[in-house]
C-alpha positions as YAML, in Angstrom:
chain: A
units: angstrom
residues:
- id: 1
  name: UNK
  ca: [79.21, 102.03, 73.10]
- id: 2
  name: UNK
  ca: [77.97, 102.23, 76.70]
- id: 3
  name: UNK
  ca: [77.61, 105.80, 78.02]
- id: 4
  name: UNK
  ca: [80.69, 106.04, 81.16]
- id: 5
  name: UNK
  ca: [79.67, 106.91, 84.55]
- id: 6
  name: UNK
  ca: [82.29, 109.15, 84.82]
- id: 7
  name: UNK
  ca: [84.62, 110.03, 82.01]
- id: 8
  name: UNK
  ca: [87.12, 112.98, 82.27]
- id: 9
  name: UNK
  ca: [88.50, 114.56, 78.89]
- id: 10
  name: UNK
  ca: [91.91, 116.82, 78.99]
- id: 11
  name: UNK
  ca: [91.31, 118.10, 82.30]
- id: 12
  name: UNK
  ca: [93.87, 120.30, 83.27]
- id: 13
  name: UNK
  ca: [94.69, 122.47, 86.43]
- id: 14
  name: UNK
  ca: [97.11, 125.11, 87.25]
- id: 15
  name: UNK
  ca: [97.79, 126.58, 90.55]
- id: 16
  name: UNK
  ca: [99.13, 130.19, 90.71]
- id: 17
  name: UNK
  ca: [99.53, 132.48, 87.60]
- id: 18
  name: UNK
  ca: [102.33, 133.57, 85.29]
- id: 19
  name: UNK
  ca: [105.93, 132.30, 85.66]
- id: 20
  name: UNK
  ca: [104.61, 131.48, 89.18]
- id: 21
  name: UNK
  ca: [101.57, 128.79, 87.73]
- id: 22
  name: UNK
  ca: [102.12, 125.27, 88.47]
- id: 23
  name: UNK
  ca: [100.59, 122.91, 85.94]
- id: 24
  name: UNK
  ca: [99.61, 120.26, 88.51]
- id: 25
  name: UNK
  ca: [96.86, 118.11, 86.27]
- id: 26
  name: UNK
  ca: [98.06, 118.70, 82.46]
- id: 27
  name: UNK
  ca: [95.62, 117.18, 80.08]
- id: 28
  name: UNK
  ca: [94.59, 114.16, 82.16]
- id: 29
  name: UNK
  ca: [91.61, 111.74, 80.37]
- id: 30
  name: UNK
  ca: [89.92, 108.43, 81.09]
- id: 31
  name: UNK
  ca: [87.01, 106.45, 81.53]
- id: 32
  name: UNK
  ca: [84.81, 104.63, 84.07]
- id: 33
  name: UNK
  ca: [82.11, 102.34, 83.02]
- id: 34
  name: UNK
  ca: [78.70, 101.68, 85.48]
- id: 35
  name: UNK
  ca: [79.82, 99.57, 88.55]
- id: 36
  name: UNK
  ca: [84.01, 99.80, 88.03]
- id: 37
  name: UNK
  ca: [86.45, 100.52, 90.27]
- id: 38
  name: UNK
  ca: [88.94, 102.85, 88.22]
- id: 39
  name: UNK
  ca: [92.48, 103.19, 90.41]
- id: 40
  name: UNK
  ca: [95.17, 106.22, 90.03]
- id: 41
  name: UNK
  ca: [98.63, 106.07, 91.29]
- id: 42
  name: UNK
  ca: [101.07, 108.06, 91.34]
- id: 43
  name: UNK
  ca: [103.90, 109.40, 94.05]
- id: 44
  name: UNK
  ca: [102.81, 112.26, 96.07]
- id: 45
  name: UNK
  ca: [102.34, 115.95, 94.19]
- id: 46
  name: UNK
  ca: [101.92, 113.98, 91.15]
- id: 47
  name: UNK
  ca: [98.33, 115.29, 90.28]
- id: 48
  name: UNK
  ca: [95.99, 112.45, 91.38]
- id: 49
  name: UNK
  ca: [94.27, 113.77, 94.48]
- id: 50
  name: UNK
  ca: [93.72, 117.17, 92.34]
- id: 51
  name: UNK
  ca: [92.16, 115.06, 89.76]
- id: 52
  name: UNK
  ca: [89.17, 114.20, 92.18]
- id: 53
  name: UNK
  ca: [88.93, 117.41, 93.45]
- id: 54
  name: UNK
  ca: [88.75, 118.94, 90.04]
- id: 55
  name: UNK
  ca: [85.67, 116.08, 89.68]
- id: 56
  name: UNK
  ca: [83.77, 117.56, 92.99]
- id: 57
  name: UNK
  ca: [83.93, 121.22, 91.78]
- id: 58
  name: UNK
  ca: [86.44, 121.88, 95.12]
- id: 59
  name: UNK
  ca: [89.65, 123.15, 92.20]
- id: 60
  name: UNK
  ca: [86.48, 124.71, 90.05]
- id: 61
  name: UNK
  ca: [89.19, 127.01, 87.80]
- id: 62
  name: UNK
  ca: [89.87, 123.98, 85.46]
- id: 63
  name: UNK
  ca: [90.15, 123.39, 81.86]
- id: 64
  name: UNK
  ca: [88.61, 120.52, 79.61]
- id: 65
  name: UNK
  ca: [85.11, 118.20, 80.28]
- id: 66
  name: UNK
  ca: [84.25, 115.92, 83.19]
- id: 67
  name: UNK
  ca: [81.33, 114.11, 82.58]
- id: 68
  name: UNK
  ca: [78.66, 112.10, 84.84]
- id: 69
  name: UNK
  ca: [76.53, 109.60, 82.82]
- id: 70
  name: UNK
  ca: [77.56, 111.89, 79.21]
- id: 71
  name: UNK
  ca: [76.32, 115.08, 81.14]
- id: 72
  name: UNK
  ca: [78.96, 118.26, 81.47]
- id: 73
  name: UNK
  ca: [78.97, 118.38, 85.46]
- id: 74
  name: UNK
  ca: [77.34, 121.86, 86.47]
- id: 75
  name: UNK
  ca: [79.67, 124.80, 87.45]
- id: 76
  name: UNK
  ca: [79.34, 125.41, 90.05]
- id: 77
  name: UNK
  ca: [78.19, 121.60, 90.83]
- id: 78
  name: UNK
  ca: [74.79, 122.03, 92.50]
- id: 79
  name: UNK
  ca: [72.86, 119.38, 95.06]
- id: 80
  name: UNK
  ca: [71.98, 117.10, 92.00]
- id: 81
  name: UNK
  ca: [75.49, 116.40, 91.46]
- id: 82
  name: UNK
  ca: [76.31, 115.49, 94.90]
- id: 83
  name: UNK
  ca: [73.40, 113.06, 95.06]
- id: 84
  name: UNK
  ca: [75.19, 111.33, 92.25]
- id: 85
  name: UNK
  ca: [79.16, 111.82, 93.25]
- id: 86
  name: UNK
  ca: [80.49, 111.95, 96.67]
- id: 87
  name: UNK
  ca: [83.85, 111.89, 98.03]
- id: 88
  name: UNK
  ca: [85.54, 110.11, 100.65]
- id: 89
  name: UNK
  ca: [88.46, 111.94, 102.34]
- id: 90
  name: UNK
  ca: [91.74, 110.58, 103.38]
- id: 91
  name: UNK
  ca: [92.01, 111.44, 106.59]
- id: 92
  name: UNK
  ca: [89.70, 110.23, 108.97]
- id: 93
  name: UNK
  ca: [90.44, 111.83, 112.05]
- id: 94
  name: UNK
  ca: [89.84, 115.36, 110.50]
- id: 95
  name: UNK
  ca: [86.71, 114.56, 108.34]
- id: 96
  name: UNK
  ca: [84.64, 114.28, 111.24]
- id: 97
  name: UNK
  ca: [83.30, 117.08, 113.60]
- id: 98
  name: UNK
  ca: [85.13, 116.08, 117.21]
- id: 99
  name: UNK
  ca: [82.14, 117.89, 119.08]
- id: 100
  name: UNK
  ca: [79.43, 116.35, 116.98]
- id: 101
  name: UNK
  ca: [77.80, 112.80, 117.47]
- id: 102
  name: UNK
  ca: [78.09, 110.62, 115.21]
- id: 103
  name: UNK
  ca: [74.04, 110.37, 114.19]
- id: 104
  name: UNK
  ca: [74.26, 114.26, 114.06]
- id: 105
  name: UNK
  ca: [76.53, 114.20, 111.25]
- id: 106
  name: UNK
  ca: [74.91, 111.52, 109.74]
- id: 107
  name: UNK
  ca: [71.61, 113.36, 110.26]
- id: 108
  name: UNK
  ca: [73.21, 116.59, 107.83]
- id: 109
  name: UNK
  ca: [72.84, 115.32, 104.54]
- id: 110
  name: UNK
  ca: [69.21, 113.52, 104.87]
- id: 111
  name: UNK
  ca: [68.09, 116.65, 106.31]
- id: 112
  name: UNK
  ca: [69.83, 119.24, 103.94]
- id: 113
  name: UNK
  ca: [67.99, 116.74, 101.08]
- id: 114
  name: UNK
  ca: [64.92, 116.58, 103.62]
- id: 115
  name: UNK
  ca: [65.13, 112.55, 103.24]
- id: 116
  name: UNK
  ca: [62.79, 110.70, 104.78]
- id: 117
  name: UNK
  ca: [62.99, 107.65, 107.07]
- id: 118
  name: UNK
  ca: [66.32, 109.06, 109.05]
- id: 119
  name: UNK
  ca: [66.97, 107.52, 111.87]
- id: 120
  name: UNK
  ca: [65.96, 103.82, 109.52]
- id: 121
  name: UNK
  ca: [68.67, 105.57, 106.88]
- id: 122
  name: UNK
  ca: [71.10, 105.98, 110.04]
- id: 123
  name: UNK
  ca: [70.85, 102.53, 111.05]
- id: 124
  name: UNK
  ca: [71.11, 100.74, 107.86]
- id: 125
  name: UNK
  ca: [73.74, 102.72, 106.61]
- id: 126
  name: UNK
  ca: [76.00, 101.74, 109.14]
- id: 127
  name: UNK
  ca: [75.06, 98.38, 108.85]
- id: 128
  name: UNK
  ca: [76.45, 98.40, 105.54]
- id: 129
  name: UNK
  ca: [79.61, 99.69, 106.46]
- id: 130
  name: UNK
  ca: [80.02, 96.81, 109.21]
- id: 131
  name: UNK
  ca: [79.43, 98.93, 112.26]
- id: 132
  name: UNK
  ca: [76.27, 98.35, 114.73]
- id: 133
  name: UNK
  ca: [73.54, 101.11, 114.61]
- id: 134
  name: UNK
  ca: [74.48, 102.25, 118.23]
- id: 135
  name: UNK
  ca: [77.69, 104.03, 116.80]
- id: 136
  name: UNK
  ca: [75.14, 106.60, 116.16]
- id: 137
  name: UNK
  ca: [75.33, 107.44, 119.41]
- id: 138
  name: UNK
  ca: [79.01, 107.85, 119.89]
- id: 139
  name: UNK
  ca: [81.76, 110.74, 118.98]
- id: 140
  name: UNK
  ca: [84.45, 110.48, 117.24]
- id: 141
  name: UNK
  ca: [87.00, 110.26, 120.17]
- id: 142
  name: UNK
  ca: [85.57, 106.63, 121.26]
- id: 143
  name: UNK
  ca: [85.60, 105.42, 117.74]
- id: 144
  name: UNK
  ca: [89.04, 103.93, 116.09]
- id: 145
  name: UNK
  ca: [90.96, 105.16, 112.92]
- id: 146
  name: UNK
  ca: [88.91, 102.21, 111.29]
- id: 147
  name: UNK
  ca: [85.88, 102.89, 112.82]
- id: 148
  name: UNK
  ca: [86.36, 106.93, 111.81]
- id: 149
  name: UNK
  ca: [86.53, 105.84, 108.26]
- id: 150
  name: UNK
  ca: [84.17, 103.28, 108.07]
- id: 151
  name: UNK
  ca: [81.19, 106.19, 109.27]
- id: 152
  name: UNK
  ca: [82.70, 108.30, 106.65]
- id: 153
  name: UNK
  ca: [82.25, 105.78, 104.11]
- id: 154
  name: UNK
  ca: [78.39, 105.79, 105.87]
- id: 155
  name: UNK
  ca: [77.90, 109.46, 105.28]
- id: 156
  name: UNK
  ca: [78.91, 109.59, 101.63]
- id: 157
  name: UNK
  ca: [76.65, 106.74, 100.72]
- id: 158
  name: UNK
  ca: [73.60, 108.37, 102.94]
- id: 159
  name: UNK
  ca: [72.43, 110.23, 99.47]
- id: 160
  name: UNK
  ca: [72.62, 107.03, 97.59]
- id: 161
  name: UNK
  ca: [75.53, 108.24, 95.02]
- id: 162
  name: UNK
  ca: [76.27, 106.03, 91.81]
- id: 163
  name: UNK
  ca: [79.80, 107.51, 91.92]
- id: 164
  name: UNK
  ca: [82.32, 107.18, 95.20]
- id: 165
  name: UNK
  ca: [85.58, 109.18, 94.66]
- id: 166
  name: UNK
  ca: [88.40, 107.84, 97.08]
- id: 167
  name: UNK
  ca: [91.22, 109.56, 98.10]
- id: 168
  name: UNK
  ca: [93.54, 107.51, 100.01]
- id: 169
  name: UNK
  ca: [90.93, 106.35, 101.82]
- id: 170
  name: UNK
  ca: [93.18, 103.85, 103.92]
- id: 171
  name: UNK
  ca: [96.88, 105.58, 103.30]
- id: 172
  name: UNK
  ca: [96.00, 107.18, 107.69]
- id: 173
  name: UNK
  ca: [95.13, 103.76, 108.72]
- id: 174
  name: UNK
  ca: [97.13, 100.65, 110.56]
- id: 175
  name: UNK
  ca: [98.50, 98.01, 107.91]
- id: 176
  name: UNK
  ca: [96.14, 95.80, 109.88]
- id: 177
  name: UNK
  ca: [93.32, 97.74, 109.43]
- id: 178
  name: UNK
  ca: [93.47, 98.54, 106.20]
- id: 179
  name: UNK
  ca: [92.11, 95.12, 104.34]
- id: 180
  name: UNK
  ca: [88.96, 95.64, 106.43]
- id: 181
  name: UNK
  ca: [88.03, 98.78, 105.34]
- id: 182
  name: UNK
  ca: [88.63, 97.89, 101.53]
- id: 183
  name: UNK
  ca: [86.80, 94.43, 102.00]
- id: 184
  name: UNK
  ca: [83.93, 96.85, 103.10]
- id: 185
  name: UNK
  ca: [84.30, 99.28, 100.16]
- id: 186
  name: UNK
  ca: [84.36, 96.24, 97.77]
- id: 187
  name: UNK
  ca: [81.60, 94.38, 99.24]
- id: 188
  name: UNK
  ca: [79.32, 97.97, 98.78]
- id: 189
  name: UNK
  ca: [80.39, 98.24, 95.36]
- id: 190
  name: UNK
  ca: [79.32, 95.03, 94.17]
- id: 191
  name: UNK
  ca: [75.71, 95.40, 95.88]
- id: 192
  name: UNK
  ca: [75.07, 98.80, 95.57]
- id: 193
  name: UNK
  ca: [77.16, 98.68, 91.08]
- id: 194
  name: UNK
  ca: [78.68, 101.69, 92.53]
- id: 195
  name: UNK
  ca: [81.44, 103.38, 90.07]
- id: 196
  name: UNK
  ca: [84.83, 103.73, 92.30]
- id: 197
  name: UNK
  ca: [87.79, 106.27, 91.20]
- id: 198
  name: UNK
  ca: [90.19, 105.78, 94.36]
- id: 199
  name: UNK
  ca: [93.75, 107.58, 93.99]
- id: 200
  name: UNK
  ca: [96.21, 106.03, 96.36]
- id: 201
  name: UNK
  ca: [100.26, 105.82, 96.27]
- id: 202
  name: UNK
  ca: [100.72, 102.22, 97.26]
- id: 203
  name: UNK
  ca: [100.11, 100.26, 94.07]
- id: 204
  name: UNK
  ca: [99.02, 96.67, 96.33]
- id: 205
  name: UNK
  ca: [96.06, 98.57, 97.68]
- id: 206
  name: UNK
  ca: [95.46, 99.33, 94.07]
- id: 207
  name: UNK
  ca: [95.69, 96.23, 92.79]
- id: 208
  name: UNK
  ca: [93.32, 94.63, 95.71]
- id: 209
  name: UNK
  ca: [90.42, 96.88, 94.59]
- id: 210
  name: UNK
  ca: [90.29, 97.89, 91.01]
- id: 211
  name: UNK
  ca: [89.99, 96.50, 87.44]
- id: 212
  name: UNK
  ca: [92.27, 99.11, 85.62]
- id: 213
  name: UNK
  ca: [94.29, 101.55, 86.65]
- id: 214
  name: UNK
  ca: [96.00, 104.74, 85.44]
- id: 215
  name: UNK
  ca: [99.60, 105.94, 86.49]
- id: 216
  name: UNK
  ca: [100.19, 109.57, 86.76]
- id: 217
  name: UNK
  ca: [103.71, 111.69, 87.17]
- id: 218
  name: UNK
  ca: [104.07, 115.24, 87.00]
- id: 219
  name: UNK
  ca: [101.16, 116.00, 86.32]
- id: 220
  name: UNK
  ca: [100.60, 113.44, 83.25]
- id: 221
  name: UNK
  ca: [98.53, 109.99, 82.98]
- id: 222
  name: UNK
  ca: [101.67, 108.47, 81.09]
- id: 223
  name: UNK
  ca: [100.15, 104.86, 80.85]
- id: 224
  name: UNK
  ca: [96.44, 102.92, 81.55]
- id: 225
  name: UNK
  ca: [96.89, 99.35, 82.52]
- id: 226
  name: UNK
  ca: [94.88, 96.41, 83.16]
- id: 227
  name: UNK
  ca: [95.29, 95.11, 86.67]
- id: 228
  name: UNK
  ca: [96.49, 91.62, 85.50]
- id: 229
  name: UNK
  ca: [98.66, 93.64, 82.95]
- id: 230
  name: UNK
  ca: [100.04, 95.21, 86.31]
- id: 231
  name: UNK
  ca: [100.40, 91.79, 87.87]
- id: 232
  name: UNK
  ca: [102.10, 90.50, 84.97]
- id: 233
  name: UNK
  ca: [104.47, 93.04, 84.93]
- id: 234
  name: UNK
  ca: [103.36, 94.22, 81.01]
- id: 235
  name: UNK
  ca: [104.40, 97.87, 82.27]
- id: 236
  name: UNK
  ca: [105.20, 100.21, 78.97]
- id: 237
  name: UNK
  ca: [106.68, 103.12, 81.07]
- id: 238
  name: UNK
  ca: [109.86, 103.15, 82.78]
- id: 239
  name: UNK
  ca: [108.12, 104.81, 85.30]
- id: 240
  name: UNK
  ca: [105.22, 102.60, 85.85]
- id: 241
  name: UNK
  ca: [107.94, 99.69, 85.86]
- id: 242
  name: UNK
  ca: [109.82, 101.73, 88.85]
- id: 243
  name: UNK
  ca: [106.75, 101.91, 90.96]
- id: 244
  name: UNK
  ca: [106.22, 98.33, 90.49]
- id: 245
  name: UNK
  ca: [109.96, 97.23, 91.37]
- id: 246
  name: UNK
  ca: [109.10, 99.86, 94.37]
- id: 247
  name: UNK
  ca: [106.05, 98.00, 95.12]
- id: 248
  name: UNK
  ca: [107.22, 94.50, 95.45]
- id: 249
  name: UNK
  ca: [110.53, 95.97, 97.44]
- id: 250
  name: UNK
  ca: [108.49, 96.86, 100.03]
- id: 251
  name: UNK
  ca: [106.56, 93.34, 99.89]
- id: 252
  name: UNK
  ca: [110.14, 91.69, 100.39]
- id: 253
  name: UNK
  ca: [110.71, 94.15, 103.12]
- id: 254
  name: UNK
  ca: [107.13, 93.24, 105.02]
...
């Protein structure tokens, strides 16, 4: 069997201690093979967005295994890690520095990893993401929500990562805006075989960008589906089948 790119093995986490301790990730475990896109929904508070964190070393006091290429990730994760796993943050407005150019936070990572060939990394890099190299010379005020994201997309791929954690990374954008931004994400994947994990509540963002997908509540993956099982409506769960009836609802409603 092929070794995963990421696989995650009864990870648990627990906020708070004693009869105050919420379990918030209770013996989550799953898979991602070299160049998938894995998806995780769930409603919000039901664990998924912990589950990444948990994966970056951010929620470090967790139990069970999570793996990167059949490797226990370090604890504390060290700058070898992040050259293979970075994250990209929901919110775009907050993830960038308001004061700071755009090529100076670009500029962080190559020099923290003393990279050579910056200012060609810059301009490539945003390239990729579908924005023209002189965005380097803009802030984030004169960019749009789009935009915003789109450069943070740039600056987690500046280390040339194998794995891309995403965490709602369209959920603060227009409706309009949002198929651009994923188009980009799955155009990257394909040429870069990057392994995707996105969370995300709305299962037809799901559905546009991965090949399986797990559904969480409470805490619990209760059932891992294919995403033509998903289209097909093969559900197992009653919850699973609620989120789909949910789903299409809000098609009809569109």
């Amino acid at each position: 069997m092929t070794t995963p790119s990421l696989e995650i093995v009864s990870l648990s986490v627990a906020f708070g201690h004693g009869r105050a301790s919420v379990q918030a990730v209770d013996k989550a475990s799953f898979r991602v093979a070299r160049g998938e896109a894995f998806g995780i929904i769930g409603e919000s508070g039901s664990g998924k967005s912990t589950i990444l964190r948990a994966i970056t070393g951010l929620h470090d006091g967790y139990d069970g295994d999570v793996l990167i290429n059949g490797n226990p990730a370090p604890r504390p994760r060290n700058r070898d890690f992040f050259k293979t796993v970075q994250m990209v943050f929901q919110d775009p407005y907050s993830s960038l520095h308001p004061r700071r150019m755009i090529r100076a936070t670009l500029m962080e990572p190559l020099e923290i990893y003393r990279l050579d060939r910056r200012e060609a990394r810059i301009a490539q890099v945003l390239l990729d993401v579908g924005l023209a190299p002189e965005f380097a010379y803009r802030y984030p005020h004169q960019l749009s929500g789009g935009q915003r994201q789109r450069v943070a997309v740039a600056r987690a791929l500046l280390l040339e990562p194998e794995i891309l954690l995403l965490d709602e990374p369209t959920s603060a954008l227009d409706v309009s805006v949002q198929a651009g931004v994923l188009n980009v994400l799955n155009a990257l994947r394909r040429a870069r075989g990057l392994s995707y994990v996105m969370v995300s509540h709305d299962l037809r963002v799901v559905a546009h960008m991965c090949s399986r997908i797990a559904v969480m509540t409470q805490g619990r993956i209760v059932e891992e589906l294919t995403v033509e099982d998903l289209r097909a409506q093969r559900a197992t769960q009653p919850y699973t089948r609620t989120l789909i009836a949910a789903s299409r609802a809000a098609v009809t409603a569109d």
